[in-house]
N, C-alpha and C positions, 0 to 999 in steps of 0.2 A: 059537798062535805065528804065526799066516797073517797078522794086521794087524800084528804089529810089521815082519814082512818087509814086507808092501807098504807100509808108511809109512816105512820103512828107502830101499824102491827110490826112490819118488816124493823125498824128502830129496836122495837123490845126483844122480834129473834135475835137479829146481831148482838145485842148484848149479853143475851146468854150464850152465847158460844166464846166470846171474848175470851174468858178463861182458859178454854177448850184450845185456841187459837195462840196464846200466851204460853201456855203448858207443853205445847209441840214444837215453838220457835226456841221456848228458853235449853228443850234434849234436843233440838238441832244444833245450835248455837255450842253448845258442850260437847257434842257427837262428833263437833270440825275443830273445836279446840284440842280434844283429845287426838284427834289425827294430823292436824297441823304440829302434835307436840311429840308425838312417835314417829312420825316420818324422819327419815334423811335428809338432811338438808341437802340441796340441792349440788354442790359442791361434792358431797361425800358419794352421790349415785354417779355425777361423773367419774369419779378418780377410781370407783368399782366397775363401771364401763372399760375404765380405760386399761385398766389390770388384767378385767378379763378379754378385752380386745371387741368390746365394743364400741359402739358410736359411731360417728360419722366425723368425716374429713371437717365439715362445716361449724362440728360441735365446739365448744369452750371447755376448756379447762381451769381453773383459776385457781391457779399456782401459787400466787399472793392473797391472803386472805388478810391483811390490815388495812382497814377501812380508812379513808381520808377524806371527811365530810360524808357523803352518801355513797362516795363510789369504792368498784374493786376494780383490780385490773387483770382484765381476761386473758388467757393465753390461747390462740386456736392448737388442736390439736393435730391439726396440718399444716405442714410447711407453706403450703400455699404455691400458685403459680409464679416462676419470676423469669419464666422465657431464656433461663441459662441451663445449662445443666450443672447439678448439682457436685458431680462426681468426677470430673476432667476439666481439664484448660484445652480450650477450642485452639491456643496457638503453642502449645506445648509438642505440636508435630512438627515445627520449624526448629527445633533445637534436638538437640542431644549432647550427653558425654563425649569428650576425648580427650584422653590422659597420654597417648600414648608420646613416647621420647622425639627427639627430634634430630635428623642426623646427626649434629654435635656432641650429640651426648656418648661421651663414650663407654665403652660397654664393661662390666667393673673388672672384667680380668687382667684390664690395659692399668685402670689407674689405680685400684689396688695396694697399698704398700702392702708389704709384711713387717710382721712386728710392729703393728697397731692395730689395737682390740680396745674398743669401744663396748661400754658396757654401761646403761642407765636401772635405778632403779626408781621405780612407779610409785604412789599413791594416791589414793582415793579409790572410789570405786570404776565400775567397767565404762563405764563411761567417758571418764577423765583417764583411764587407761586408754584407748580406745583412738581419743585424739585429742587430750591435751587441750581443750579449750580453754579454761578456767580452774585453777588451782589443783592443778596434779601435773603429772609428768606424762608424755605422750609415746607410744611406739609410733606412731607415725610420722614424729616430728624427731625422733632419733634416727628411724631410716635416714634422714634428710640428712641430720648431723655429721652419721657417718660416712655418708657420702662425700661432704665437703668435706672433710677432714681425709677422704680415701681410705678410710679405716675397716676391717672388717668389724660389723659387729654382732655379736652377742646375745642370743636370745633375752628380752629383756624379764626382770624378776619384777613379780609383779606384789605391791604391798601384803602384806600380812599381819600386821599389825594393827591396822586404823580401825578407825570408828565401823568398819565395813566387819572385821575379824569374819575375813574370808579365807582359808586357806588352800583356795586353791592356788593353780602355777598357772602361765601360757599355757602348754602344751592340753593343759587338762578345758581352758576355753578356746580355744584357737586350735587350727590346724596346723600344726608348726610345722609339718611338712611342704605341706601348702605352700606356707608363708616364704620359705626358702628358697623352693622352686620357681615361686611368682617372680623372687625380688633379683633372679641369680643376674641378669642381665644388668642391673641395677648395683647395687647393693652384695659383698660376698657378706654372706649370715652365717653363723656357726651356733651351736646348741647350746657348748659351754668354751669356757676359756681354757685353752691348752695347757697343760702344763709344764714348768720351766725344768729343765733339768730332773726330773721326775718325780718335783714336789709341786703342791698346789700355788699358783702365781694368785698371789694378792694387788688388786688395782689399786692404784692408786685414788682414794676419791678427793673433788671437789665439787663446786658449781660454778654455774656461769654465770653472769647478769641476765637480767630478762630481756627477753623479746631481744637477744643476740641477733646479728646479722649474721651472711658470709664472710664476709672482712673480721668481723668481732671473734667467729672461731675459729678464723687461721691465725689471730693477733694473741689471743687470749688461750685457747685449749692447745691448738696444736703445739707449743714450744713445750709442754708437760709433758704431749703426748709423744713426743720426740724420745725426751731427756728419760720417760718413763715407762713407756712402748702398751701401758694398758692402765686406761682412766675408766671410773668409772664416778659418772655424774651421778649428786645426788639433789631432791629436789626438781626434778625436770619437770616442773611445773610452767608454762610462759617463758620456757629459754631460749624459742626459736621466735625469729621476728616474721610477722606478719605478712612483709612484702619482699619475695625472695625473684631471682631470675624466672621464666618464666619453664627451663626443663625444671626447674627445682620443684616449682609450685606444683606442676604435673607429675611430679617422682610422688608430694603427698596425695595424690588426688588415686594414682596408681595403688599407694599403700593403702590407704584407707576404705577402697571402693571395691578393688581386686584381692590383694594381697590378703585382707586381714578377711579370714572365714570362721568360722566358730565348727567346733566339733560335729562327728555325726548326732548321736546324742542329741545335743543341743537343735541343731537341723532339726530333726528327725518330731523332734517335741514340738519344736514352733510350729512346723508345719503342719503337726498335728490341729493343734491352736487353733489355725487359718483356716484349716478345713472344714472344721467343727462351725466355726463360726458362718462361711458361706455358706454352707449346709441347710443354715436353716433358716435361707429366703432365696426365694425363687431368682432374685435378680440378682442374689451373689453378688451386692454393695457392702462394706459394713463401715463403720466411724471407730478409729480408734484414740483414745484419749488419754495422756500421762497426765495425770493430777498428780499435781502437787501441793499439799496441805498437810504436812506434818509439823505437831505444834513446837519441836523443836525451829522448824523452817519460819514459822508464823510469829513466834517467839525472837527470833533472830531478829527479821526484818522488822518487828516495832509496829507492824500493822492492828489494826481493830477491827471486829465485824461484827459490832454489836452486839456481843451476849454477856454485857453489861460486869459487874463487879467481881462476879466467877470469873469468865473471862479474863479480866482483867491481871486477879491474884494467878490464876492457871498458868497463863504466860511468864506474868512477871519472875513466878517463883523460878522458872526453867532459863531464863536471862539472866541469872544472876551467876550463872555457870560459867559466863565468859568474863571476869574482872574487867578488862576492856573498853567492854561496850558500852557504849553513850546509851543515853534517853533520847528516844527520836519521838518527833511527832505524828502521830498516829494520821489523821488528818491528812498532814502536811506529804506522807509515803504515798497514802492514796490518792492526793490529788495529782501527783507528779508521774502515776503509773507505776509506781516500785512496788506494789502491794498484789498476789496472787489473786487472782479472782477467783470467788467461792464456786462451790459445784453448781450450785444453783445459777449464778451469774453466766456463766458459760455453757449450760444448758440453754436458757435464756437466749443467749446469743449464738447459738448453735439454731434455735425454733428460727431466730430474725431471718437466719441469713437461707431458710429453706428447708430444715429437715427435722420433718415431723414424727409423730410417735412412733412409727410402723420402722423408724430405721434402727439397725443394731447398733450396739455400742460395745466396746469392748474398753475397759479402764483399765490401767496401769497406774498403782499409787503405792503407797506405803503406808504406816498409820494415819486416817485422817483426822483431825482436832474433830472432837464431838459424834464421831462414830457413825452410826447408822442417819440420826438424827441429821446430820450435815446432810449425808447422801439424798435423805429422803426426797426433796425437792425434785433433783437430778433425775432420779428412778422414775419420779414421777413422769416428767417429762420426756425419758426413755427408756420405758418401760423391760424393754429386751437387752438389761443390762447385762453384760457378762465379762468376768475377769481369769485370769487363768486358773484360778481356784474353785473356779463354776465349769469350766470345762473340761477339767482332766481332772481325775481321781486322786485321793492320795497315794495312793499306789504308786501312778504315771509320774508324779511330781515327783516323790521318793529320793529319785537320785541327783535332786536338784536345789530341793528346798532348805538342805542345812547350807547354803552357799549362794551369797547373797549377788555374786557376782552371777553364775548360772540363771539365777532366777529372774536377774535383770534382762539376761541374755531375753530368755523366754520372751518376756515382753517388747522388748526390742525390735523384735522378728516381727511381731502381733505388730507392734506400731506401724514397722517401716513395711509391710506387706498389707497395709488397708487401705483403701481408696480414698479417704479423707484422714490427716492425722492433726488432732487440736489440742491445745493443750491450754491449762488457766494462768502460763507465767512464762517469761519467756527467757527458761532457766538452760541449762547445758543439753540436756537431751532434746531437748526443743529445738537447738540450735544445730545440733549435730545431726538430727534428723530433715532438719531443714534441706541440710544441704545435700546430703545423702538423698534425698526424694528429688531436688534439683538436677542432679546432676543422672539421674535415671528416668527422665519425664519430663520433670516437672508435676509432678503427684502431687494435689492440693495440699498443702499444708498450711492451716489455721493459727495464727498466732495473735492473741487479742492487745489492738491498739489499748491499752488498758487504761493512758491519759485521760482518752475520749470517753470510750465506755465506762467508767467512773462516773462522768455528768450524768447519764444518763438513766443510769441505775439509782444515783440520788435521786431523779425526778420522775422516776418513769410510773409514778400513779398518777403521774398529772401531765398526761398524755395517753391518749391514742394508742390501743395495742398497732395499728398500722403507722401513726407517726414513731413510737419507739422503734419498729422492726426499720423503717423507712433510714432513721437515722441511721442504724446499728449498721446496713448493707453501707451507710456512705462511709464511714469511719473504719471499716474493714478495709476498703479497699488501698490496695497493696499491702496488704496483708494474710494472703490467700496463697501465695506459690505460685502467684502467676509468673512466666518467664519476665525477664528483665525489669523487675519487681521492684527490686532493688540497685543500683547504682555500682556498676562493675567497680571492686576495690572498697567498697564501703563495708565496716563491719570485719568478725573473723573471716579467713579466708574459709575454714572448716565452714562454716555455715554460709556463706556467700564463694564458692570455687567455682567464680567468672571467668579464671584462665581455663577452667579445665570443660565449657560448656561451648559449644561452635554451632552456626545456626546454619541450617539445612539451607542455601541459599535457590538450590534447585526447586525446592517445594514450594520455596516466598516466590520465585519465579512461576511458576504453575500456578500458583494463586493470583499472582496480581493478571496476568495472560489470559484468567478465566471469564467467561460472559460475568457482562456486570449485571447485578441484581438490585431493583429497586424496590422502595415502598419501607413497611415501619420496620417488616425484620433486618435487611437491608441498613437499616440505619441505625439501628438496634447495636447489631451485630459491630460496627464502623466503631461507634463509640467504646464498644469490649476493647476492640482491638486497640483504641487510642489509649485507656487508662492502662491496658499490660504493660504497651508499648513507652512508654513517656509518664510514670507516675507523678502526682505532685510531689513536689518534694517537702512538704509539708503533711504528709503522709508516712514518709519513709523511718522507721525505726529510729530512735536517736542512738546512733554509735558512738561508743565511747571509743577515745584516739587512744588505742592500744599500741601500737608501736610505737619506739624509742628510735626515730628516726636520723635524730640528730648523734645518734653513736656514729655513721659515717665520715664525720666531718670531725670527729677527734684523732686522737693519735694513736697510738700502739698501745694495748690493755696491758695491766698487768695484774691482774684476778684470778694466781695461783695458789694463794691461798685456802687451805682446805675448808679454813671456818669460814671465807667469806662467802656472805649472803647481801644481799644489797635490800633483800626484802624479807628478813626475817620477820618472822610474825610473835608473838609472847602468847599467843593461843592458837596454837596448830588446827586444835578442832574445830577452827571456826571455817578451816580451809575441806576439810572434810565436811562437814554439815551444808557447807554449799554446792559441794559436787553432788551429782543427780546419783 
């Protein structure tokens, strides 16, 4: 009877403390409510990590914060191992530039006329001045002009007018001393057009059809220039054709690469830019990026990026600017690749392909739709953002920033002088840059497969931060700057100058001569070299067939007329809003 009593006593203490025990669990229970409900959520102490430069390589980020069932999709905050290097092409030493003439070419004080003066005027912005890719008129493709026509020509006048309302001249962006000295062997260049009898000689203007051959402007200009001894083209937008003899091709690669130098000034600020920027990382890498997202540009193209009926009306109402313009489908741009990728998106695919928080970034934009808010994602993810407005004062700027053409300049510099250059569209300065970094290296340059990359960003909460990154690195490729990336002749020559690049055959010799190396790097390594070498072609940029080929196989032009235009347009601006 002695345990049912003590198990009887011990039953009636438990009970009285019940309450006692009840009273402490219910202010615990409140105590972790209250602190579960003040803390940070987990996300907000990473992205204060990551601002102030903490964390670790290993940690997550998560960039996307819309739930899709239970899950989020994590970003690491390091680029991660991928047994390349990030910052050069391993066969970018087998290649280089050469522009230079070939004995034939004869030297311009032989072929020369006098009394013919060649004289273009430009628009759009520095860009389209610059080299004429896409809806403007080229100095580089007028060198060429006046060459085949033996004309001397004329410092060219650079728009003042457009959408740009730049007022400045050549001389005030360019070296025009430079420019004259470079080309004397080439090209005779003069500042202005002489004058006749000792009153000012007015040219005569016309234009020419586009993507004109050689045949087209001995057929078509020179009988004017004869009869009239000084033309001056207007419109020199796409008047030179694409596939020219091969000193010809090398006279543009000379002008565009040597010849055309930008002021001290201008110099003098960029590389201030560049400096500042290496400065502040010890391995003096940095990433420079030209976004494009202004919502006139976003507006144009017909694209959507989800921010719903605002959106919608914000665009539509700036569309209605061009009478012209069709209804495209939104959708239908994106899925075909025609559609910019957001900052976010190309951050995104900047983290897949390797480079994680710790790199700099330098942006080159203009207004971007949605402001900070857009950026925000971006920053996130590269935290050491910096644009020329962050790195030189207003003061340094001063004598640059009412002039939109200088300012581009600036960036320009920043772009083409960083180790990686990427960009969210693969619009004029992307392309000019392209080639321009080809024909000096082969300097990575990033241009997003943007067909593919489209799937991927529709799906990518339903998948794998390692299957998205896994993807993103496939769908890049050939898209990187690797040498022979692209298909000699494919594409603009400005952005593809295949004649003007020769491969170091002594160095492929030295390498292939060298001890073989086996095992996973070895094979690693094999495979690099096969995709530079031999891209899919399934891979390769779609090029639109830009030259008018079949103008050889016709007869004798006659397109001296002043008004004629073969591609007049009823909204000029819309030729300007697509230049970079």
């Amino acid at each position: 009877m002695a345990v049912p009593r003590r198990r009887q006593y011990y039953y009636h203490r438990f009970g009285s403390l019940m309450p006692v025990i009840s009273a402490i669990s219910l202010m615990l229970l409140v105590f972790f409510g209250l602190l579960s409900f003040l803390a940070p959520f987990p996300v907000d102490r990473l992205r204060q990590n990551q601002r102030h430069g903490g964390g670790h390589q290993s940690s997550l980020n998560i960039v996307d914060e819309d739930v899709i069932g239970a899950q989020l999709f994590p970003v690491p905050i390091g680029g991660g191992r991928l047994g390349r290097s990030l910052w050069s092409s391993r066969n970018s030493k087998f290649f280089y530039g050469c522009s230079n003439a070939s004995r034939k070419f004869a030297n311009a004080d032989a072929i020369t006329h006098p009394n013919r003066y060649l004289l273009i005027a430009t628009s759009g912005g520095l860009n389209q001045q610059r080299t004429g890719v896409i809806f403007l008129c080229p100095i580089t493709d007028a060198v060429v002009a006046a060459r085949i026509l033996n004309a001397t020509l004329v410092i060219p006048k650079l728009d003042q007018k457009s959408f740009w309302k730049d007022k400045s001249n050549f001389s005030e962006i360019f070296d025009v001393d430079w420019f004259i000295s470079f080309l004397s062997k080439d090209v005779k260049v003069i500042k202005n057009l002489p004058r006749k009898r000792g009153k000012f000689w007015t040219p005569h203007s016309m234009r020419v059809p586009r993507k004109c051959n050689e045949r087209c402007y001995n057929n078509c200009v020179l009988p004017v220039l004869l009869k009239r001894h000084a033309i001056q083209l207007n419109k020199f937008d796409y008047r030179l054709s694409n596939k020219l003899d091969t000193d010809l091709q090398k006279l543009r690669c000379r002008v565009n690469y040597h010849a055309l130098k930008f002021t001290g000034p201008i110099l003098e600020m960029g590389e201030k830019l560049v400096n500042r920027i290496r400065m502040r990382r010890r391995s003096k890498h940095y990433i420079a990026m030209h976004l494009r997202f202004e919502p006139d540009m976003l507006a144009f193209s017909g694209c959507y990026y989800g921010g719903g009926e605002k959106e919608r009306k914000e665009l539509a109402a700036i569309r209605k600017r061009w009478k012209t313009l069709h209804t495209s489908n939104p959708e239908k741009e994106r899925r075909h690749g025609k559609c910019p990728l957001t900052p976010k998106e190309v951050g995104l695919m900047l983290r897949a392909l390797g480079y994680g928080s710790e790199v700099h970034l330098y942006v080159a934009s203009g207004e971007v739709f949605g402001g900070e808010e857009t950026l925000a994602p971006l920053k996130s993810l590269f935290p050491k953002f910096y644009t020329k407005e962050t790195l030189a004062s207003k003061e340094e700027l001063k004598p640059f920033s009412l002039f939109s053409s200088r300012m581009a300049a600036l960036d320009f510099i920043a772009c083409d002088e960083s180790d990686v250059f990427v960009t969210n569209n693969n619009g004029n300065m992307a392309r000019i840059l392209a080639g321009r970094r080809r024909y000096f290296g082969h300097k990575l340059t990033i241009r997003p497969n943007a067909k593919k990359l489209y799937r991927l960003f529709l799906n990518q909460e339903n998948m794998t931060w390692e299957a998205f990154a896994s993807k993103v690195r496939r769908d890049q490729r050939g898209f990187i700057g690797e040498p022979k990336e692209v298909r000699p002749g494919r594409g603009e020559f400005h952005e593809n100058p295949s004649t003007c690049i020769c491969e170091d055959y002594d160095a492929m010799a030295q390498r292939n001569s060298g001890p073989k190396k086996f095992g996973k790097e070895s094979e690693a390594s094999r495979k690099d070299d096969v995709i530079s070498q031999d891209q899919n072609v399934d891979n390769e940029p779609e090029w639109p067939d830009t030259d008018q080929d079949d103008l050889q196989d016709q007869g004798p032009f006659n397109f001296t007329n002043v008004d004629y235009d073969a591609d007049t347009s009823e909204e000029p601006e819309l030729e300007e809003l697509l230049s970079d």
